[in-house]
C-alpha positions in Angstrom: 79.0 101.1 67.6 76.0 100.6 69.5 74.8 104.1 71.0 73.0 105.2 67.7 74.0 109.2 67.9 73.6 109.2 71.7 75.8 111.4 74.1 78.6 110.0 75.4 79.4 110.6 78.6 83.4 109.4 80.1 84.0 109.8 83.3 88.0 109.0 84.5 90.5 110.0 86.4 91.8 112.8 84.2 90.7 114.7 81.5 92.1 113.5 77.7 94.3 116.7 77.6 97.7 118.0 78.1 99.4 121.5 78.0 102.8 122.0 75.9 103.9 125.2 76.4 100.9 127.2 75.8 99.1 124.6 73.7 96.5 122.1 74.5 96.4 119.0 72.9 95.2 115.2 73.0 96.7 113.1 75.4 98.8 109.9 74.2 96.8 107.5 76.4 95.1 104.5 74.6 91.7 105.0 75.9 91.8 108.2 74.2 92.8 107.3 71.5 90.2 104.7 71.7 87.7 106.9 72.1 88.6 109.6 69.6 86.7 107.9 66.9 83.5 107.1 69.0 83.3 111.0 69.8 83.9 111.9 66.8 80.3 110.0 65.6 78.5 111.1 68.8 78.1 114.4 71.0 81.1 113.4 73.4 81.8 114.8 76.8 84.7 114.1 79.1 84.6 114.6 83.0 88.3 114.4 84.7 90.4 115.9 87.1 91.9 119.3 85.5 95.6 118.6 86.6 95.8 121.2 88.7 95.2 123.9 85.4 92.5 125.7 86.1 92.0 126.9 82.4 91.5 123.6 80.4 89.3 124.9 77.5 86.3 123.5 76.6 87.2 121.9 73.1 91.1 120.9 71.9 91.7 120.6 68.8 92.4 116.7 67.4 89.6 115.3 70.6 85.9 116.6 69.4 84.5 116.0 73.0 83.4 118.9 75.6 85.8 119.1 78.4 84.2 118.9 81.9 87.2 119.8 84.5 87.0 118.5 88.1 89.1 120.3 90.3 91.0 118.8 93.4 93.2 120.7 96.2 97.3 119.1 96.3 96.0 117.4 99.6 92.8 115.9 97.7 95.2 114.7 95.7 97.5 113.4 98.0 94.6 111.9 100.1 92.8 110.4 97.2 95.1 109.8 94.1 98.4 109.1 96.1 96.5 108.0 98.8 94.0 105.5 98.5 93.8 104.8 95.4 97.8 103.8 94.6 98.7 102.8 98.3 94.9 101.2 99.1 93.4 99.7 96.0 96.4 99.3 93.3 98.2 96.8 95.9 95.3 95.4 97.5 93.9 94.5 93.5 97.3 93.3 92.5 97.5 90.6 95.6 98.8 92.2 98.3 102.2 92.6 96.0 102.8 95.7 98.5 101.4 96.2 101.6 97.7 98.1 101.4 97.5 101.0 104.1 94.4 101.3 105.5 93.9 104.7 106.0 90.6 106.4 107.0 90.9 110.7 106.2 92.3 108.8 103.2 88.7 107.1 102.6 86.8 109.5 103.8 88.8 111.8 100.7 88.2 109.3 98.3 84.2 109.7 98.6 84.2 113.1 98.2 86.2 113.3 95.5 83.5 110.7 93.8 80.9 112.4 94.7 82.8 115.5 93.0 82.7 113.1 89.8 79.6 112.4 90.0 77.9 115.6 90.4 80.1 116.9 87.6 78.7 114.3 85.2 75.1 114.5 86.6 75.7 118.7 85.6 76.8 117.6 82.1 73.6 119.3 80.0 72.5 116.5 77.6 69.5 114.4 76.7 69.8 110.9 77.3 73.6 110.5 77.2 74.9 107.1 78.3 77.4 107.6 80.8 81.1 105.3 81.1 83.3 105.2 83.9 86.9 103.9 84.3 89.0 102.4 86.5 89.5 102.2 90.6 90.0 105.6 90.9 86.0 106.1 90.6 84.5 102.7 91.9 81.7 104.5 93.9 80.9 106.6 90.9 78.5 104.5 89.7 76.0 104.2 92.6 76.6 108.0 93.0 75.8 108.8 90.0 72.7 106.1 90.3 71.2 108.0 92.7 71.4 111.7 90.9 69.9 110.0 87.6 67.9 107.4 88.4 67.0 106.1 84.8 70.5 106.8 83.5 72.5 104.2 81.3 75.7 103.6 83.3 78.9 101.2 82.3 81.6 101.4 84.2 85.1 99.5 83.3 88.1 97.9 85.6 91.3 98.6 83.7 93.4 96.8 86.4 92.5 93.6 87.8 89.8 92.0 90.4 91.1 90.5 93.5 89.7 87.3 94.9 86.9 87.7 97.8 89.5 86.6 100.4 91.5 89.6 99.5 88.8 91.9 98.7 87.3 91.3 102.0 90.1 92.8 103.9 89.2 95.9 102.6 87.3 97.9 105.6 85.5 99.2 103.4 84.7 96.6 100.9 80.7 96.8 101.0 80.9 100.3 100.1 83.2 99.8 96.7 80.9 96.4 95.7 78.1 98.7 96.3 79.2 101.8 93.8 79.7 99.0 91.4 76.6 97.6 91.5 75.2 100.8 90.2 76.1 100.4 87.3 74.2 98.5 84.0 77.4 96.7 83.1 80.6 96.1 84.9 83.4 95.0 82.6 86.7 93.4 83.1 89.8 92.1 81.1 89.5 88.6 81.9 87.1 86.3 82.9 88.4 85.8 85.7 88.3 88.8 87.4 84.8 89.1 87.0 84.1 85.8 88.2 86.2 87.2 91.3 83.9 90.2 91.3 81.0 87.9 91.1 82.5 86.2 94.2 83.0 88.6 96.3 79.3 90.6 95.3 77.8 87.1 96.9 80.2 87.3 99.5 78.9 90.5 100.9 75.4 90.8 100.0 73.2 87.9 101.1 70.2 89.9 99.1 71.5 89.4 95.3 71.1 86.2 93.1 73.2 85.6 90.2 72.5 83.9 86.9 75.5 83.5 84.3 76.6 86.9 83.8 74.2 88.9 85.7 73.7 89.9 89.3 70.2 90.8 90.3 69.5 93.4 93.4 66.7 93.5 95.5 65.2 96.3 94.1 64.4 94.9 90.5 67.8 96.1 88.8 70.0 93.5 86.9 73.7 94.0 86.7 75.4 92.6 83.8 78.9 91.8 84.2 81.7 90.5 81.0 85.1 90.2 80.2 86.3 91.9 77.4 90.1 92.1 77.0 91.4 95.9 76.3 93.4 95.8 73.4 95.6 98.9 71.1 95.5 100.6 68.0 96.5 98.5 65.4 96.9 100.2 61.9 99.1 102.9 64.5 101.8 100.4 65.2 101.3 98.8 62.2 102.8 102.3 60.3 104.9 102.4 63.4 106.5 100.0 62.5 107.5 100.8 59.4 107.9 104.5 59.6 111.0 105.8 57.7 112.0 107.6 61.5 111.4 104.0 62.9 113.8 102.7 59.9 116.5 105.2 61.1 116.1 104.9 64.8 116.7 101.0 63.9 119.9 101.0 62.0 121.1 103.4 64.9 120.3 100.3 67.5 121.2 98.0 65.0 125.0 99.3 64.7 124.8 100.0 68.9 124.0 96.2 69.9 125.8 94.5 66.4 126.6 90.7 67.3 124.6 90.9 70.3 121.0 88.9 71.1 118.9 91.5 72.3 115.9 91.1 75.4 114.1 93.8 75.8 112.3 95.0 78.8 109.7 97.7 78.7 107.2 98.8 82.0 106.3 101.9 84.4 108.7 101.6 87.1 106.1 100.0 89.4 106.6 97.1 92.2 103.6 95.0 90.0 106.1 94.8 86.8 108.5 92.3 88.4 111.7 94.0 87.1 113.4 93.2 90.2 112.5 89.7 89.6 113.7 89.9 86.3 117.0 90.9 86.9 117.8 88.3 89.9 116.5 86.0 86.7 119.2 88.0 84.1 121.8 87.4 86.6 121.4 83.8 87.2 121.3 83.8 83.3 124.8 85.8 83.0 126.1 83.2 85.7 125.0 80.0 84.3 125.9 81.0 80.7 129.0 82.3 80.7 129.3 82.9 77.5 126.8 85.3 76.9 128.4 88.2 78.5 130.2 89.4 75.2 126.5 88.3 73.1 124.2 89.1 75.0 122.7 92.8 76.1 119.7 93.6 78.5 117.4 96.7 77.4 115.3 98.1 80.3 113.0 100.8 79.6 111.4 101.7 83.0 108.9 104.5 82.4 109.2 107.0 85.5 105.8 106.8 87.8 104.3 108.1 91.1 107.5 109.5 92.5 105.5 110.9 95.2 104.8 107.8 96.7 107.1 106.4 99.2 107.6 102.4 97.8 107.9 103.9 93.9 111.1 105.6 95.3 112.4 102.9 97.0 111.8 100.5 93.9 113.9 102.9 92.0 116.9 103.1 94.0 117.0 98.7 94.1 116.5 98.8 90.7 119.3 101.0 89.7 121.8 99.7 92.2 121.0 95.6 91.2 121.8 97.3 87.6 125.0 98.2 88.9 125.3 95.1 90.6 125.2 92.8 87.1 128.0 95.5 85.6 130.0 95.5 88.6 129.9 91.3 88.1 130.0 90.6 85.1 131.2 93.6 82.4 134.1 91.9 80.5 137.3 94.4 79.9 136.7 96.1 76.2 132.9 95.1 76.1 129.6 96.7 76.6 127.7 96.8 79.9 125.1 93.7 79.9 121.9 95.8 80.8 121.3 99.5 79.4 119.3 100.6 81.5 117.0 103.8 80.8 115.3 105.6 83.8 112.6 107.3 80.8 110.0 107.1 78.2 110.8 106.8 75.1 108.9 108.5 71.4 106.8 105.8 70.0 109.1 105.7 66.9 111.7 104.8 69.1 109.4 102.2 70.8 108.6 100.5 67.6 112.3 100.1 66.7 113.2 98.9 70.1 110.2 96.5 69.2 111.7 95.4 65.8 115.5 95.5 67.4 114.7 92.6 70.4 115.6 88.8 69.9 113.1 88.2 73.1 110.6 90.6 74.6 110.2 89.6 78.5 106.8 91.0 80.1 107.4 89.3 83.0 105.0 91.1 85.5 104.0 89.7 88.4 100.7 90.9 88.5 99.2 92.8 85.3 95.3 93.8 84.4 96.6 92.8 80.7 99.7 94.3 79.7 99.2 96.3 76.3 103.1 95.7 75.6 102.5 92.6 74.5 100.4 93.4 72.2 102.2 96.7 70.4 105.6 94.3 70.7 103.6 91.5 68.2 102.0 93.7 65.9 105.1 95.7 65.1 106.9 92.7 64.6 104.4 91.6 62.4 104.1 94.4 61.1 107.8 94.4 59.7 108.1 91.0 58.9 108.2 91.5 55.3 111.6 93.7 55.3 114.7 92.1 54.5 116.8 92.6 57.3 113.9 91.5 60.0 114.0 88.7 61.9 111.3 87.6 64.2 111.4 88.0 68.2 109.9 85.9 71.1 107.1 86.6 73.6 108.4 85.7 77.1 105.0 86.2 79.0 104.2 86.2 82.5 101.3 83.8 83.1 100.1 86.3 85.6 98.9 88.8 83.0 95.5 89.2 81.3 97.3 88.8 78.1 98.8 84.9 78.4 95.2 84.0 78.2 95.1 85.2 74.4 98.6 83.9 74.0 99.0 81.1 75.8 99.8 79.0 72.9 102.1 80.8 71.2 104.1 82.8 74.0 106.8 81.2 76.2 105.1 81.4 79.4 107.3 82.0 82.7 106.6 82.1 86.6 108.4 85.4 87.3 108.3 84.5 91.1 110.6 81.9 90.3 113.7 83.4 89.0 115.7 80.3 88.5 113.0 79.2 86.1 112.7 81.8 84.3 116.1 82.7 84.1 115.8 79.3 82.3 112.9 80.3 80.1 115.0 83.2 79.0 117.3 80.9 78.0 115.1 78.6 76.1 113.6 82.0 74.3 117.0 82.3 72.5 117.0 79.5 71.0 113.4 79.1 68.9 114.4 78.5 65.1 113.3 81.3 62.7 110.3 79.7 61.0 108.9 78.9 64.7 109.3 82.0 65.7 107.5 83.7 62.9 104.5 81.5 63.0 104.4 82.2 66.0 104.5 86.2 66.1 102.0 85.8 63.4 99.2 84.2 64.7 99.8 85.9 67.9 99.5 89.5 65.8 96.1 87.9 64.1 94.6 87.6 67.1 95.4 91.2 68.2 94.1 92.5 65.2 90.7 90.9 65.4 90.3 91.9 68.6 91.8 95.7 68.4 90.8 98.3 70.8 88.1 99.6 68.4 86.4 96.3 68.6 86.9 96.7 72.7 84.8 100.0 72.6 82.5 98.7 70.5 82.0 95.7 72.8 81.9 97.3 75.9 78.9 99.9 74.7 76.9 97.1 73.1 77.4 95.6 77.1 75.9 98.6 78.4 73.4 99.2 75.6 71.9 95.5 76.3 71.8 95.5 80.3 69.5 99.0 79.3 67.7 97.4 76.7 66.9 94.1 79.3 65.7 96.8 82.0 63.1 98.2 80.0 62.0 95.1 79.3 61.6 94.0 82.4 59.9 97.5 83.5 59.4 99.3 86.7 
């Protein structure tokens, strides 16, 4: 790690926390778990939205950072969480998947609510901290916080992906987010290409910058560096995930429930970018063409409930659950199982992992993803248990419209999930790899996951920021 006992300032949507019962305790998210280790080295602080709680302490145990609580009203939150950022910017950076409302209190909610941010990490009491911002919640944070600390070190990091200038440009207010970028040191992004989209669009908008490899200059002497560097998981975690002796049980339990049976698994938010709509036309057309995998064959969807405030997240719930009827109504044979189980929750990790160790075929079939972290945990479980005597390797059936089929392109089926009838056809093909093919291939797959685990992601992304500081003093007033 690169910041050589400096503060470490986060700044992100929400604070690391959350309250069981009358307890406070780390958050299950994988940047904080991420993170935990690099806070644990330096003096760590975190700025985020409260939750509504107005008595988040200032330590939890298990997270050794200082808690900086930003508070919203419900309508800041409708305005600017609900709002713009999940009906504006999550469809308009996932192509225009759902139709971007352009809404203007909505806007004018989002800037004060960054400026909130950024005055609560300006007020965060340390001596020369380098600050890290997250994700499109916050994309004016940067600048903001710019103009309160002049000399500060600022990253900031995309967790979903870049949209193409053409796109971006619809925005009305598209100078203003490329703007509150730019005030950053370092911009980073899963993929290459969304920061050459980023790129784009910068030189799109502003006539006054020049660009050389991977950084932007700006008129008034600052150099921005921008780089891709994919987001990745925990990997010793799954690793004893998989193996756990809770894991173990949970799998003979699934084991005995889906006996004779080839297993896909599905596993997402229940969110219109995921394709699971798409996958089940695709798991019908299977079911039609193949007869005989109605008494063999057995569809687990685990859609993780998300943003049921928000109009289009309702309506996705209600097709989903009555195409799931749909496939039962057609094609449930008398005296066997349903073809898709179908779970409406999240599910314990231990659960997870054997769900992981359980599927024939894992289909990430999304139809837009920033990367897609289940890909990852999926492979390294697998790998993780490929030693035990009664596991069998799975396949990868990857949407080639996720950050992560450019790390497994080689070794993943890939699949078009706009077109169902070919990838009904790719689900097909997944059942049939033979079981040496299949473990080479989950194996080199897991390699690379493990050499590029989310520790190394951290530790990457600082050294970004720390180097676009270290090439402005250089270059001096």
């Amino acid at each position: 790690m690169s910041l050589d006992g400096r503060p470490l300032v986060v700044v992100a949507n929400r604070l690391p926390v959350s309250k069981s019962g009358d307890a406070w305790r780390p958050s299950a998210g994988g940047l904080v778990t991420a993170l935990r280790p690099v806070v644990e080295q330096v003096d760590g602080h975190w700025v985020g939205w409260d939750g509504g709680d107005p008595n988040v302490p200032k330590r939890v145990d298990g997270f050794a950072a200082d808690l900086h609580p930003v508070a919203m009203t419900a309508e800041e939150v409708d305005d600017h969480y609900y709002g713009f950022s999940n009906r504006t910017l999550w469809p308009l950076f996932h192509d225009l998947l759902a139709e971007p409302v352009f809404d203007r209190e909505w806007w004018r909610t989002y800037e004060r609510m960054n400026i909130r941010f950024a005055d609560a990490a300006a007020a965060v009491e340390v001596d020369d901290p380098v600050y890290w911002v997250h994700d499109y919640h916050l994309l004016l944070a940067p600048a903001l916080l710019r103009d309160r600390k002049p000399d500060a070190t600022i990253g900031f990091f995309l967790h979903i992906p870049f949209p193409p200038p053409e796109l971006m440009g619809r925005l009305p207010w598209n100078d203003e987010l490329l703007d509150g970028l730019l005030g950053a040191d370092a911009i980073g992004f899963h993929t290459e290409w969304y920061r050459e989209n980023f790129v784009r669009s910068v030189r799109r908008s502003r006539r006054d910058v020049t660009v050389s490899g991977d950084m932007v200059h700006l008129p008034d002497g600052r150099s921005v560096r921008t780089a891709a560097h994919p987001i990745s998981i925990d990997v010793d975690e799954f690793s004893a995930l998989a193996v756990a002796d809770e894991t173990e049980q949970e799998l003979a339990e699934l084991r005995e429930q889906f006996a004779n049976r080839k297993v896909m698994l599905g596993v997402d938010r229940l969110d219109y970018t995921k394709g699971i709509r798409h996958r089940l036309q695709a798991i019908e057309r299977l079911l039609t063409d193949r007869p005989e995998l109605r008494t063999s064959f057995a569809f687990i969807q685990i859609a993780v409930p998300s943003r049921d405030d928000v109009e289009e997240y309702r309506d996705l719930r209600e097709q989903v659950e009555y195409m799931v009827g749909h496939i039962h109504g057609r094609f449930t044979e008398p005296g066997h199982d349903v073809p898709v189980h179908y779970l409406y929750r999240s599910v314990p990790k231990t659960r997870l992992a054997a769900y992981y160790r359980l599927a024939d075929v894992m289909a990430i079939t999304p139809l837009k993803d920033g990367m897609n972290l289940v890909a990852k945990e999926f492979v390294t479980v697998q790998d993780a248990a490929r030693d035990r005597p009664d596991q069998d390797a799975g396949v990868l059936l990857l949407s080639e419209f996720t950050g992560a089929a450019l790390e497994f392109v080689d070794d993943a089926v890939m699949c078009n999930p706009f077109d169902v009838q070919s990838l009904a056809a790719r689900m097909a093909q997944s059942l049939t790899f033979d079981a040496d093919d299949r473990r080479s291939r989950i194996a080199r797959m897991a390699a690379s996951v493990r050499e590029g685990d989310v520790f190394a992601w951290v530790n990457e992304e600082l050294e970004s920021v720390t180097m676009a500081e270290r090439a402005r003093a250089e270059v001096g007033p």
